[in-house]
VOMAR-910733 format. One record per residue (C-alpha): z, y, x. Coordinates in steps of 0.001 Angstrom, whole numbers, plus 500000, padded with zeros to 6 digits. Layout:
N
ZYX/...
This chain:
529
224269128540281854/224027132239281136/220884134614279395/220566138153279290/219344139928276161/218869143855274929/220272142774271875/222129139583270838/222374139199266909/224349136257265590/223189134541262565/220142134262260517/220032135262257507/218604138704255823/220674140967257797/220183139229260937/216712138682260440/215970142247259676/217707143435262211/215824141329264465/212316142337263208/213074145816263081/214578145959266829/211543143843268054/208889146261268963/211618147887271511/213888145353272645/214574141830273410/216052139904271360/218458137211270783/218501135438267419/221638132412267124/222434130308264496/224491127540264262/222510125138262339/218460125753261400/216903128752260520/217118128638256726/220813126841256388/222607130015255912/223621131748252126/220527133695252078/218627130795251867/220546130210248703/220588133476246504/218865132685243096/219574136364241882/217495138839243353/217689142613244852/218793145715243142/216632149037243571/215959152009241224/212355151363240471/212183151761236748/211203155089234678/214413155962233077/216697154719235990/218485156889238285/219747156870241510/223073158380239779/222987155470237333/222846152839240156/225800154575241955/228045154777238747/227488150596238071/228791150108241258/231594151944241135/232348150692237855/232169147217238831/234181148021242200/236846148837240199/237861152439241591/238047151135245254/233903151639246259/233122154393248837/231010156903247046/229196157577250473/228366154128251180/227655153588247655/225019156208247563/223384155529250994/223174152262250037/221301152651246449/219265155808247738/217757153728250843/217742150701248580/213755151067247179/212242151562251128/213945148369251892/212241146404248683/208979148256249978/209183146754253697/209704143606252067/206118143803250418/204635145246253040/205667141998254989/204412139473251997/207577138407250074/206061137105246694/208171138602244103/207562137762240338/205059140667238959/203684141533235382/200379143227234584/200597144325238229/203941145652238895/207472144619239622/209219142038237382/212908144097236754/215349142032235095/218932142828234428/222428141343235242/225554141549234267/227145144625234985/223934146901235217/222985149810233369/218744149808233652/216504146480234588/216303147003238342/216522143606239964/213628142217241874/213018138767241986/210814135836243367/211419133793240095/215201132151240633/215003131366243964/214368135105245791/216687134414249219/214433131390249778/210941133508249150/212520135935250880/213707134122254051/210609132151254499/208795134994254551/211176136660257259/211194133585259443/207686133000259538/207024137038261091/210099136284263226/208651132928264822/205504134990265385/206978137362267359/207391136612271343/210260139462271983/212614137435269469/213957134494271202/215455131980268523/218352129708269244/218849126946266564/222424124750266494/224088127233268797/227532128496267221/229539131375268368/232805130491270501/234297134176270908/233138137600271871/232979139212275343/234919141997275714/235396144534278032/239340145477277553/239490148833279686/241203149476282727/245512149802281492/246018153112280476/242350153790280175/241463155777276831/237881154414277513/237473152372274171/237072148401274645/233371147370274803/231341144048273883/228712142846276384/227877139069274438/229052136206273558/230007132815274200/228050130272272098/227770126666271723/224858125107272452/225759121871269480/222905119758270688/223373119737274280/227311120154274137/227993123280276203/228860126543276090/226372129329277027/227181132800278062/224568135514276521/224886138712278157/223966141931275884/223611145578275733/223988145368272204/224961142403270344/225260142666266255/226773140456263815/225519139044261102/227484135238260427/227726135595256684/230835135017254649/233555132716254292/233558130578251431/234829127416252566/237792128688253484/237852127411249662/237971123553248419/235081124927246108/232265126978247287/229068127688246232/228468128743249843/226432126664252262/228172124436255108/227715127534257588/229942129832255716/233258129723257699/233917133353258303/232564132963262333/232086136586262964/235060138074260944/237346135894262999/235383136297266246/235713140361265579/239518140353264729/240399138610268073/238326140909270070/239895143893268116/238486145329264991/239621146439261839/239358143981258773/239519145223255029/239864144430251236/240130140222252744/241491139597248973/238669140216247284/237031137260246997/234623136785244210/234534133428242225/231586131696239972/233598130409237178/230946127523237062/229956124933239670/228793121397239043/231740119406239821/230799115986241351/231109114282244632/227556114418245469/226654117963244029/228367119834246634/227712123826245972/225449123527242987/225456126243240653/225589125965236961/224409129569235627/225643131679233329/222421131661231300/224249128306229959/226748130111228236/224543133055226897/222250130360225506/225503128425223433/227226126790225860/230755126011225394/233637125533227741/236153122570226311/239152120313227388/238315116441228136/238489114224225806/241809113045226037/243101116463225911/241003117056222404/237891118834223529/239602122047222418/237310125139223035/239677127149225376/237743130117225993/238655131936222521/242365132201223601/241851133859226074/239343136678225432/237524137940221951/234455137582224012/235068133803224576/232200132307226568/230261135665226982/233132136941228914/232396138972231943/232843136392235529/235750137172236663/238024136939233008/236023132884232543/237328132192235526/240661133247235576/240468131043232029/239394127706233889/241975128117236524/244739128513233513/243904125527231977/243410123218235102/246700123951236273/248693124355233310/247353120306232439/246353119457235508/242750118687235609/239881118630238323/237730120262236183/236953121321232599/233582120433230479/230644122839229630/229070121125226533/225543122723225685/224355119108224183/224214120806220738/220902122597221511/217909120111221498/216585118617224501/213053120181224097/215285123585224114/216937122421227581/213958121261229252/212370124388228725/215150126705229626/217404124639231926/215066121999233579/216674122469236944/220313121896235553/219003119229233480/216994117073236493/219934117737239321/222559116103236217/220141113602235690/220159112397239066/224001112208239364/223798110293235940/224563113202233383/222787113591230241/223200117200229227/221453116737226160/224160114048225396/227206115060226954/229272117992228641/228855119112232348/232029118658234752/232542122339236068/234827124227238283/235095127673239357/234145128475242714/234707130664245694/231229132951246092/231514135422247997/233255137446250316/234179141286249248/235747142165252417/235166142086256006/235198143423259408/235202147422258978/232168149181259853/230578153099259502/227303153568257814/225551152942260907/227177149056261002/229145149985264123/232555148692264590/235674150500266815/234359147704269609/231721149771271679/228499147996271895/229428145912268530/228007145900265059/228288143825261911/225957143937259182/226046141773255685/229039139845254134/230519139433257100/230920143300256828/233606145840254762/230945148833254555/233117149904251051/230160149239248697/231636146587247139/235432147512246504/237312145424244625/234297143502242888/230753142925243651/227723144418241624/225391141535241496/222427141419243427/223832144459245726/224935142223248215/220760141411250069/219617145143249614/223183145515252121/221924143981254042/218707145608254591/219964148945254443/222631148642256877/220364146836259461/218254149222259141/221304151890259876/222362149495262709/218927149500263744/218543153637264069/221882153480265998/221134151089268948/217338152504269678/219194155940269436/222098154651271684/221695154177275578/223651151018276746/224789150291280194/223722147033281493/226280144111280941/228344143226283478/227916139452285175/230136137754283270/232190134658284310/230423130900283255/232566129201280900/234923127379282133/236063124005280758/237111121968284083/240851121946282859/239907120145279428/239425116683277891/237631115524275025/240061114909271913/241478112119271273/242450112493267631/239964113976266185/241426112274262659/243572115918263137/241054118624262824/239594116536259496/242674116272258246/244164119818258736/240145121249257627/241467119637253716/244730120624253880/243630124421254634/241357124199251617/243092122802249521/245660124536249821/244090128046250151/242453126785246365/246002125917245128/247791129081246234/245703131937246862/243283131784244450/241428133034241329/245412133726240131/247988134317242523/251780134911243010/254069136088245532/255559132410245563/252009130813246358/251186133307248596/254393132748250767/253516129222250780/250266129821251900/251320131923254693/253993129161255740/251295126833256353/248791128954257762/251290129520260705/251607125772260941/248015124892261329/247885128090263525/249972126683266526/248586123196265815/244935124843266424/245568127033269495/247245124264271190/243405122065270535/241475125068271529/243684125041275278/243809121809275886/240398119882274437/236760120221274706/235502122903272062/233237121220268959/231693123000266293/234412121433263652/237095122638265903/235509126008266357/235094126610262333/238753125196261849/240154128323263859/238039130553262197/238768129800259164/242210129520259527/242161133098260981/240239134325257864/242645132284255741/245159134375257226/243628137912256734/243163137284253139/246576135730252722/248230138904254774/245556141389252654/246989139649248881/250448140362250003/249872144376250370/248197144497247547/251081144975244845/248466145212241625/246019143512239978/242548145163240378/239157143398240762/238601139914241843/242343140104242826/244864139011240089/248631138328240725/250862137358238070/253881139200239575/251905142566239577/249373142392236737/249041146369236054/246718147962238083/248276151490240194/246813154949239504/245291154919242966/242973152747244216/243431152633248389/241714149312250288/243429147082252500/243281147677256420/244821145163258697/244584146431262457/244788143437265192/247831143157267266/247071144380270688/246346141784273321/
């Protein structure tokens, strides 16, 4: 089966959505995502969006934060296009109806860690969800966008040049899988952008949604672009740890209201956090986590215990009352006892390498969101800078593909899957998905060393050959499909913590813990094929 689009964006969340809108009044469009509409990380941001909008804030101000919290390795020039075009992006958003929290009229700015001014814009603690219904409704309203639910990308169509050729390789679509009806489409594009999100469970803990498996990082290595800065991945240092509270978030507001992080019980309940930093709990993210993952290894544990129980429950159901009814429900009193937490893996720094305008070195090929390395985020993110990227550099991407003429694409070839047979072991993929992440949480982690990494790396070439040789010989499934790509991303990021001989950012490694005078990001080029 094969469609034809101007433009073919994969995935659905902010960027991809705003890309979509904004392309809409000129071209057709293609909108895929591999599960519904609203499963993807977007969906999930509790934070908000960060724009200069207050008197006494400066454009200047936003720009140093950023580089501050990037830790020397931010572009400046992506850094400033990014916070200059960030308050027109916040403005389209109201213009389309996004209810963000307001006072006596205007704006609601709160601040987070790592900011200089109040400039985040909220819809109470849940603004990806206001923000994404509000995007989904105008897109299901608008007949040039075309919206394909439970279809996952298989690999991108390229265009490798004639040998010899100087002509640079081109994209013209996809190959998707259609989940629900078990067959792989071809979509045929001009343009085709994407936007698949990060790759948190490349992790054994995420806070990221089911859909986060690094799809379009992989997808763009194999067809030829650049990756960078794949080390940098940030962590939460807490998330609920339970069998049946998968990715939920304990905030940090639990520690600036008391909260203390202890041992079990039958280590002594000793409060860890004040060996490690004068600053204990109130720590900044990255130095709490790096604190859990000492003390889980060094005795072992699955987790370590958050104990706010001293403040009284009328104080917790008025500030906490989420926390407090999810516990509840898995049979936690948090006005009684501690909450199990872990750190987790949140999001992902690096990406496939783009310019300002979100194009890659593939002609006809742009990436937009986490799944991107635009350099605004060096070495460690600025919080709530990663959904105003997203807007400003579909926006950029936007510009670029009404501005660029595209020929039409080729006919390409149907997929072909006549030579296959459905798997007969499927017990495999399951089993090598939990060694992967597992492993990837043991070794290259919150602290790493050249010992864990090498491990890593030994087993990533393992599962490697064990995957390619599923992919050519059995049908293709969405679990085998995320498998590759995330053992491909696994890779990067394992290959990316090996240059890096320093400590700087979200990237710590015991056998270089000084941080060099320079700060230069990580490239990896793909091998040619």
């Amino acid at each position: 089966m094969n469609q034809e689009f101007d433009v073919l964006v994969i995935g659905s969340g902010l960027a991809g959505l705003t890309t979509a809108l904004h392309l809409s009044a000129t071209h057709r469009v293609a909108v895929i995502t591999k599960q519904a509409l609203l499963d993807g990380s977007s969906n999930w941001a509790q934070g908000g969006i960060a724009a200069v909008l207050a008197e006494g804030d400066s454009v200047a101000s936003h720009v140093e934060d950023t580089l501050v919290a990037g830790a020397g390795l931010s572009d400046r020039e992506a850094t400033e296009f990014t916070v200059k075009n960030a308050p027109a992006a916040i403005a389209w958003l109201r213009e389309l109806g996004v209810p963000f929290s307001t006072e006596d009229g205007e704006l609601h700015l709160t601040r987070e860690g790592g900011h200089s001014h109040r400039r985040i814009v909220h819809a109470a603690d849940a603004t990806g969800a206001a923000v994404q219904a509000t995007l989904v409704e105008r897109v299901m309203a608008t007949p040039s966008i075309q919206l394909f639910e439970h279809h996952m990308l298989v690999d991108l169509i390229t265009d490798r040049g004639a040998r010899g050729s100087a002509r640079p390789r081109r994209c013209s679509g996809a190959y998707v899988l259609d989940t629900v009806r078990d067959e792989v489409v071809t979509f045929a594009a001009r343009h085709t952008v994407l936007a698949t999100g990060g790759a948190g469970k490349v992790y054994l803990f995420t806070t990221n949604p089911d859909t986060a498996t690094g799809d379009g990082i992989a997808a763009a290595w194999r067809a030829g672009c650049k990756v960078a800065n794949m080390e940098f991945v940030q962590f939460h240092p807490t998330c609920l740890y339970h069998p049946h509270a998968k990715s939920f978030l304990i905030t940090e507001a639990v520690r600036g209201e008391g909260g203390i992080l202890k041992l079990p019980p039958h280590l002594g309940g000793h409060r860890f956090m004040p060996d490690h930093d004068p600053r204990a709990e109130l720590a900044p993210r990255d130095v709490v986590a790096r604190a859990i993952d000492y003390e889980m290894k060094k005795h072992g544990l699955d987790c370590v215990h958050l104990d706010i129980s001293h403040q009284s429950p009328e104080f917790l159901r008025e500030h906490f009352p989420n926390i407090l009814a999810r516990c509840a429900e898995l049979g936690i009193d948090i006005t009684k006892a501690p909450i199990p937490v872990v750190p987790a893996a949140h999001y992902t720094c690096g990406g496939v390498v783009t310019d300002l305008d979100g194009r890659t070195e593939v002609s006809g090929l742009y990436a937009v969101g986490e799944t991107t390395c635009t350099g605004l985020h060096g070495a460690n993110r600025l919080a709530s800078n990663s959904l105003v990227e997203c807007m400003v550099f579909a926006q950029a991407t936007v510009n670029v593909i009404r501005d660029t003429p595209a020929p039409q694409p080729p006919a390409q070839p149907t997929w072909d899957d006549s030579r296959v047979t459905d798997a007969d072991e499927m017990v495999v993929i399951s089993h090598n998905w939990d060694e992967l992440r597992r492993f990837m949480w043991d070794y290259v982690g919150i602290v790493r060393t050249n010992k864990r990494l090498a491990r890593a790396a030994h087993r990533i070439a393992l599962l490697q050959s064990e995957i390619q040789e599923f992919y050519a010989r059995f049908h293709v499934t969405r679990d085998l499909l995320e498998l590759r790509n995330l053992v491909q991303v696994a890779d990067l990021i394992v290959m990316s913590a090996l240059l890096r001989r320093e400590s700087r950012g979200l990237h710590y490694s015991l056998d270089y813990p000084d941080m060099l005078p320079e700060a230069k990001p990580t490239i990896l080029v793909p091998p040619a094929r």
